[in-house]
MOPAC internal coordinates of N, CA, C and O (Angstrom, degrees):
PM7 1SCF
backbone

  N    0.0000 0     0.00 0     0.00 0    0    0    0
  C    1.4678 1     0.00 0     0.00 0    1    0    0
  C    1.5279 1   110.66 1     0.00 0    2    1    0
  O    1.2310 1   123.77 1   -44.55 1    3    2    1
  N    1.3667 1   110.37 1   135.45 1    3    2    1
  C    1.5750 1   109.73 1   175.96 1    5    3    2
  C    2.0523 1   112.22 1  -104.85 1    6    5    3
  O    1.2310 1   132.18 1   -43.33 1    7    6    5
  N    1.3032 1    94.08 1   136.67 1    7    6    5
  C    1.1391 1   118.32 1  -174.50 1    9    7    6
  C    1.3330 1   112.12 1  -114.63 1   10    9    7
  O    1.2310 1   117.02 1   -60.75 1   11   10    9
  N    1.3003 1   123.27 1   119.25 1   11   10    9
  C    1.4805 1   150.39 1  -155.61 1   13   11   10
  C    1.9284 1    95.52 1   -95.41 1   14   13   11
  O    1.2310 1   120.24 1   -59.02 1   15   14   13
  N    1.4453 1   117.15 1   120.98 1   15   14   13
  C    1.4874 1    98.33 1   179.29 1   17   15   14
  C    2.4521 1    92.60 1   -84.93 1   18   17   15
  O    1.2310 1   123.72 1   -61.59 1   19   18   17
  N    0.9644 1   110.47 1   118.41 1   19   18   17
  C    1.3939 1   112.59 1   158.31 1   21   19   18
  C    1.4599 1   110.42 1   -14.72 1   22   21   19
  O    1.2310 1   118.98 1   100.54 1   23   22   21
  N    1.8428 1   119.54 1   -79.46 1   23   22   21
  C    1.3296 1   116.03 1   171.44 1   25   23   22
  C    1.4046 1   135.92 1    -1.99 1   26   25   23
  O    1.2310 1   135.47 1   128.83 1   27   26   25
  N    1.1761 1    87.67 1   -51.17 1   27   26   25
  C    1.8709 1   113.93 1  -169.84 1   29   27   26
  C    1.4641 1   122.58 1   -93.36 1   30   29   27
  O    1.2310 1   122.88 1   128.58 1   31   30   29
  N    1.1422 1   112.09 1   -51.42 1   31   30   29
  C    1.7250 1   118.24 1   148.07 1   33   31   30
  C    1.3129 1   110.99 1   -51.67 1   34   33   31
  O    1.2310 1   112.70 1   156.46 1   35   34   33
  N    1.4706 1   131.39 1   -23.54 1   35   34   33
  C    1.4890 1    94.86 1  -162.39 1   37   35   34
  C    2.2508 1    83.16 1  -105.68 1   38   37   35
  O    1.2310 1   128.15 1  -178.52 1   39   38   37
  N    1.6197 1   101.90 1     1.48 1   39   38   37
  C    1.7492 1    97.07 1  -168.84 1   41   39   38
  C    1.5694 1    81.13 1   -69.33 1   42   41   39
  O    1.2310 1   120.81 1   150.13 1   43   42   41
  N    1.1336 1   116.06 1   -29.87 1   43   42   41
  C    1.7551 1   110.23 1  -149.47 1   45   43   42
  C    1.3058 1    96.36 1   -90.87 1   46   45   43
  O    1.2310 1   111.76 1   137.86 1   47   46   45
  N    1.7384 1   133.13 1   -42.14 1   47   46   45
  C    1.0068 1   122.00 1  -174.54 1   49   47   46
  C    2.1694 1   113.13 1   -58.55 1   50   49   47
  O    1.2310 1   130.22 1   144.00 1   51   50   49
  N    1.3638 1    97.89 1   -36.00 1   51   50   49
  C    1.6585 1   104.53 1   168.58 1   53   51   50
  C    1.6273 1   120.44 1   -60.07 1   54   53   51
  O    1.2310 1   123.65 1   123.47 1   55   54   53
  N    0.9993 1   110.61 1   -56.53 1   55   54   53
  C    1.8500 1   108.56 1   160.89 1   57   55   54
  C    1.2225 1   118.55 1   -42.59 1   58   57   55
  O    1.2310 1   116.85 1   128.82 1   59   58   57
  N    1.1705 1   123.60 1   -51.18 1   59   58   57
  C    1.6653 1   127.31 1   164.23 1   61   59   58
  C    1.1069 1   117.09 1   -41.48 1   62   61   59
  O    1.2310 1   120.11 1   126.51 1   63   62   61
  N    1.5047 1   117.39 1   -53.49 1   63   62   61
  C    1.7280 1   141.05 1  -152.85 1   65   63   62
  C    1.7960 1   101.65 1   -67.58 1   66   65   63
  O    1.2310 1   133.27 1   132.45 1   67   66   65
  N    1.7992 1    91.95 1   -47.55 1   67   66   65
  C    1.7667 1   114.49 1  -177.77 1   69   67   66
  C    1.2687 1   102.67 1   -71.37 1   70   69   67
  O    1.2310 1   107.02 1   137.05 1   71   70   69
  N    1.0996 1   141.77 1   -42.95 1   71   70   69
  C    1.5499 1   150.02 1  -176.96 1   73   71   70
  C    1.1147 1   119.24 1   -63.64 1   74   73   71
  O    1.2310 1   115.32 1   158.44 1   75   74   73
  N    1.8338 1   126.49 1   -21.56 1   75   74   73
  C    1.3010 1   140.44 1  -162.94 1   77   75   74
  C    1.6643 1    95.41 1  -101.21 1   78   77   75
  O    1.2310 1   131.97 1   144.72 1   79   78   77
  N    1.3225 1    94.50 1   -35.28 1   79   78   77
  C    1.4301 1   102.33 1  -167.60 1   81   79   78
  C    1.5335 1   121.65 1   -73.59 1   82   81   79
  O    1.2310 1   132.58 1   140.70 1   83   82   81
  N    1.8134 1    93.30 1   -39.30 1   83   82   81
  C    1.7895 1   110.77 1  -167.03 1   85   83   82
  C    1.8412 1    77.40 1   -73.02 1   86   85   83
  O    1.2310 1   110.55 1   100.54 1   87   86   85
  N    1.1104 1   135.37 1   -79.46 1   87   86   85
  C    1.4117 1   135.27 1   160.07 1   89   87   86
  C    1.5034 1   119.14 1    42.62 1   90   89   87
  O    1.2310 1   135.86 1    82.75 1   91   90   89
  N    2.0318 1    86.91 1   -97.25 1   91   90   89
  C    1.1509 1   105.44 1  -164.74 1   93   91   90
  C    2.0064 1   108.45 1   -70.95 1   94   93   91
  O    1.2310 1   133.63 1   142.21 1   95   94   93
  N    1.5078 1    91.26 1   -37.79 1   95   94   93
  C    1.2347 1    93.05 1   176.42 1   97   95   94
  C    1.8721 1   133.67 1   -43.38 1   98   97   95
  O    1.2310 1   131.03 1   142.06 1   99   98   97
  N    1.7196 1    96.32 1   -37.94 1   99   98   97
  C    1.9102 1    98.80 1   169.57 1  101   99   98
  C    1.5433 1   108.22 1   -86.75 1  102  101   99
  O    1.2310 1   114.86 1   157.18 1  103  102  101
  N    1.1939 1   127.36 1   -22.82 1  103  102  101
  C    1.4203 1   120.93 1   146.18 1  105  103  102
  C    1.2598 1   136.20 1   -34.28 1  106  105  103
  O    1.2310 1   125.82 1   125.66 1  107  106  105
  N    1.5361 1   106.43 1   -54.34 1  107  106  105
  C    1.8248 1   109.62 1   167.75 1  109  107  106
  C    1.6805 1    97.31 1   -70.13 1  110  109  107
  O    1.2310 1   123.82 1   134.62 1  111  110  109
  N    0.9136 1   110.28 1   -45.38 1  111  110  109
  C    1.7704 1    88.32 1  -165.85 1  113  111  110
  C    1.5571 1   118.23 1   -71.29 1  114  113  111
  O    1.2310 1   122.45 1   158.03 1  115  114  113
  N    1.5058 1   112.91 1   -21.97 1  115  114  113
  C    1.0714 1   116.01 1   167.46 1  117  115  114
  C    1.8223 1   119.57 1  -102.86 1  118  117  115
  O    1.2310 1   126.38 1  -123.30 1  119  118  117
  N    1.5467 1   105.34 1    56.70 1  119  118  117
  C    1.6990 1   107.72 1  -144.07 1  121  119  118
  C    1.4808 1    91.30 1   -98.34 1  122  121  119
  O    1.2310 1   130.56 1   -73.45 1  123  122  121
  N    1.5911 1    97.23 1   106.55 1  123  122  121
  C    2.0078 1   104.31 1   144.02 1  125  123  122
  C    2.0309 1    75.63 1  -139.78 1  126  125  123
  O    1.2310 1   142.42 1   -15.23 1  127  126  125
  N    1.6906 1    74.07 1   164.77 1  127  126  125
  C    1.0011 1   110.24 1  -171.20 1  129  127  126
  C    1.7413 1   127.24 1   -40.33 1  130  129  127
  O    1.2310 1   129.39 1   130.22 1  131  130  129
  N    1.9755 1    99.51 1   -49.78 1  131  130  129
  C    1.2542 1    90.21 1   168.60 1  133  131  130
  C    1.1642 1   139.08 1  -105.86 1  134  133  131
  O    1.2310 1   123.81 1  -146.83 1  135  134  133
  N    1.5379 1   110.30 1    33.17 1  135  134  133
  C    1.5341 1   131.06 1   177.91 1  137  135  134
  C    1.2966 1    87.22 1   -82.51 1  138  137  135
  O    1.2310 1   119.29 1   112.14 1  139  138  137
  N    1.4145 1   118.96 1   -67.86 1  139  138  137
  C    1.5851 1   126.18 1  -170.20 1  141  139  138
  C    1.5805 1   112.82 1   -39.87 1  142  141  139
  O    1.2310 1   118.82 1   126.10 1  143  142  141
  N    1.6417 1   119.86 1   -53.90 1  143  142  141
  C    1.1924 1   120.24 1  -174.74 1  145  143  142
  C    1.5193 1   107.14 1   -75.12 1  146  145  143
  O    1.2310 1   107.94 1   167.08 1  147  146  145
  N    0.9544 1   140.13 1   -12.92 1  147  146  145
  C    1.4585 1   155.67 1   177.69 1  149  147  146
  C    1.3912 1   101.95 1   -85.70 1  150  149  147
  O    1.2310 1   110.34 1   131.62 1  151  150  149
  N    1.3274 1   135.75 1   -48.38 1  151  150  149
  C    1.6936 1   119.08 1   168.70 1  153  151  150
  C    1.3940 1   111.15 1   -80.52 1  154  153  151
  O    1.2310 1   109.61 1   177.98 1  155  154  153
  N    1.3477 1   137.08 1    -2.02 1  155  154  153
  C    1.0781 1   115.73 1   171.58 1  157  155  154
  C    0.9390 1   107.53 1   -83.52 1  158  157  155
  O    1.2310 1   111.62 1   133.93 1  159  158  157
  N    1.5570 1   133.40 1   -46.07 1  159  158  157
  C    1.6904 1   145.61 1   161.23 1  161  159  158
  C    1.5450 1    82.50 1    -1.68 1  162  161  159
  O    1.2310 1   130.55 1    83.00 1  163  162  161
  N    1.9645 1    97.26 1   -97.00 1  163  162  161
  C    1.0281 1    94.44 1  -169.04 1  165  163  162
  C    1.8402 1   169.51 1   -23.16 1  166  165  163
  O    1.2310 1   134.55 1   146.10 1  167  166  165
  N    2.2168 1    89.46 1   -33.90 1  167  166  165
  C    0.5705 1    82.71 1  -177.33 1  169  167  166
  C    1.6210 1   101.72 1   -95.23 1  170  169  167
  O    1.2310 1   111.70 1   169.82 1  171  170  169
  N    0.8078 1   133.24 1   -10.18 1  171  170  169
  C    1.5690 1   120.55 1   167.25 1  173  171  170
  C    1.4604 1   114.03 1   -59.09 1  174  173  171
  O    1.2310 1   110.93 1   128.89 1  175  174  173
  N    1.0512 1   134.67 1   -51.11 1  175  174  173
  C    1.2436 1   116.29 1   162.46 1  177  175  174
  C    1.1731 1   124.03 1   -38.27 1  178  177  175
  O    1.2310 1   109.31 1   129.32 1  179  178  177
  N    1.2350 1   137.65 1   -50.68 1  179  178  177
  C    1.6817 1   144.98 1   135.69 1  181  179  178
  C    1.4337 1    91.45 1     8.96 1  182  181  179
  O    1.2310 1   119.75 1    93.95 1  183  182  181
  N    1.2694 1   118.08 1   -86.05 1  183  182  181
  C    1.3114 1   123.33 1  -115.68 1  185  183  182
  C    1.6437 1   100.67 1   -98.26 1  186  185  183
  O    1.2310 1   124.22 1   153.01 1  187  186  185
  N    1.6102 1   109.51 1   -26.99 1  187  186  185
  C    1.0311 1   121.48 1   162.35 1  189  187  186
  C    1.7689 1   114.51 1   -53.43 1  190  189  187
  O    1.2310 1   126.93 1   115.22 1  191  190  189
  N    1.0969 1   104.28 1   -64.78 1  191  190  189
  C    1.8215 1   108.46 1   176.62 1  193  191  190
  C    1.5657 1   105.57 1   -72.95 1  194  193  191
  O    1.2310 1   111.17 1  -173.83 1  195  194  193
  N    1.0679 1   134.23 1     6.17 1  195  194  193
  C    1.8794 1   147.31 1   143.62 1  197  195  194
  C    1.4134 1   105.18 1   -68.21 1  198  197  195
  O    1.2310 1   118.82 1   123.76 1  199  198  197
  N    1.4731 1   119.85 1   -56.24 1  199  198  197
  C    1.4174 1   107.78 1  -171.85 1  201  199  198
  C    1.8004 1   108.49 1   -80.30 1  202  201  199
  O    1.2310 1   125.20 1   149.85 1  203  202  201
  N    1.4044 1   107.62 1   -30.15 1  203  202  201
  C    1.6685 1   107.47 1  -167.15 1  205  203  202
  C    1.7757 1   100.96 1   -58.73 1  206  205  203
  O    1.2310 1   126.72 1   135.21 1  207  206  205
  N    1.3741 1   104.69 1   -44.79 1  207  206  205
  C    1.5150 1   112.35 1   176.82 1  209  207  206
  C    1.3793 1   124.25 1   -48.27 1  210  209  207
  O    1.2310 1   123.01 1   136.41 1  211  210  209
  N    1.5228 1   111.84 1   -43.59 1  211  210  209
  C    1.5419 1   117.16 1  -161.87 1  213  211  210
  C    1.8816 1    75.81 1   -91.25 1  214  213  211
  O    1.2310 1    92.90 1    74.47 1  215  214  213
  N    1.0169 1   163.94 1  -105.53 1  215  214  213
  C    1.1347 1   150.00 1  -161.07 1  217  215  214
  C    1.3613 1   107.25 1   -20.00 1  218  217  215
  O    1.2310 1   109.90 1   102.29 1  219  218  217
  N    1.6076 1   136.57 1   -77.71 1  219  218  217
  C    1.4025 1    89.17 1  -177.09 1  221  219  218
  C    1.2202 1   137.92 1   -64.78 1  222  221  219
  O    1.2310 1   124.24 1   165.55 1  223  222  221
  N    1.4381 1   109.46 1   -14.45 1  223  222  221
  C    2.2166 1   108.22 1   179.10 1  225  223  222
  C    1.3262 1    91.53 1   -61.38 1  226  225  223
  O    1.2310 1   115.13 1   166.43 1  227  226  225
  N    1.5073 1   126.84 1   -13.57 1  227  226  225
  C    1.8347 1   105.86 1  -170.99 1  229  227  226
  C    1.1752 1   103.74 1  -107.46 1  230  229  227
  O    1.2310 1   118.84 1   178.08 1  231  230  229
  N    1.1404 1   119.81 1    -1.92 1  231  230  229
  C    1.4502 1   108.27 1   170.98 1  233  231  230
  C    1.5438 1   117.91 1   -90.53 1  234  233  231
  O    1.2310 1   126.92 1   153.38 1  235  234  233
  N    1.7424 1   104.30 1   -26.62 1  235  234  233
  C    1.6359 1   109.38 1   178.33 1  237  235  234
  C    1.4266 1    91.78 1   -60.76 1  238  237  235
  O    1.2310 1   112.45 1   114.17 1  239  238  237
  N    1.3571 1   131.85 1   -65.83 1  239  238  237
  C    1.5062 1   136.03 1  -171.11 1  241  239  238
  C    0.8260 1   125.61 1   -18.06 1  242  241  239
  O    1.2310 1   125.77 1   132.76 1  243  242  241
  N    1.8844 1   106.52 1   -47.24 1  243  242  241
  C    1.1885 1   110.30 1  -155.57 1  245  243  242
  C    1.6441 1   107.28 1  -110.18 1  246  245  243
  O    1.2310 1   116.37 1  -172.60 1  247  246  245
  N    1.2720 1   124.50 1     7.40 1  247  246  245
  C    1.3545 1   151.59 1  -163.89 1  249  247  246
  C    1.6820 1    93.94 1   -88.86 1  250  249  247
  O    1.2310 1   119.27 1   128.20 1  251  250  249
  N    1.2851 1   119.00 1   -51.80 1  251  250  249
  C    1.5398 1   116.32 1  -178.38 1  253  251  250
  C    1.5638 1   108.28 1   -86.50 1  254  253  251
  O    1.2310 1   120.10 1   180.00 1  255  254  253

């Protein structure tokens, strides 16, 4: 069974949280339409290759 330390989910869930934010935030200031839809693109891709990563570092981890 794999066990998630909290710490770490919630370090990663905050990097995300800041990333959405720093994000959306030059989006509004630089706001037409497809800047906005263009950083969100982005940032899901972010977050997607954020989660693929922390799954495999947890799987090497948890492999030994």
């Amino acid at each position: 069974m794999i066990i998630i330390k909290p710490s770490l989910m919630n370090r990663i869930y905050n990097k995300i949280q800041l990333n959405i934010y720093v994000q959306f935030g030059f989006c509004i200031k630089k706001s037409t339409a497809k800047l906005i839809f263009f950083c969100f693109l982005l940032l899901n891709i972010y977050i997607l290759i954020e989660i693929i990563f922390f799954i495999l570092d947890y799987f090497s981890i948890s492999s030994f």
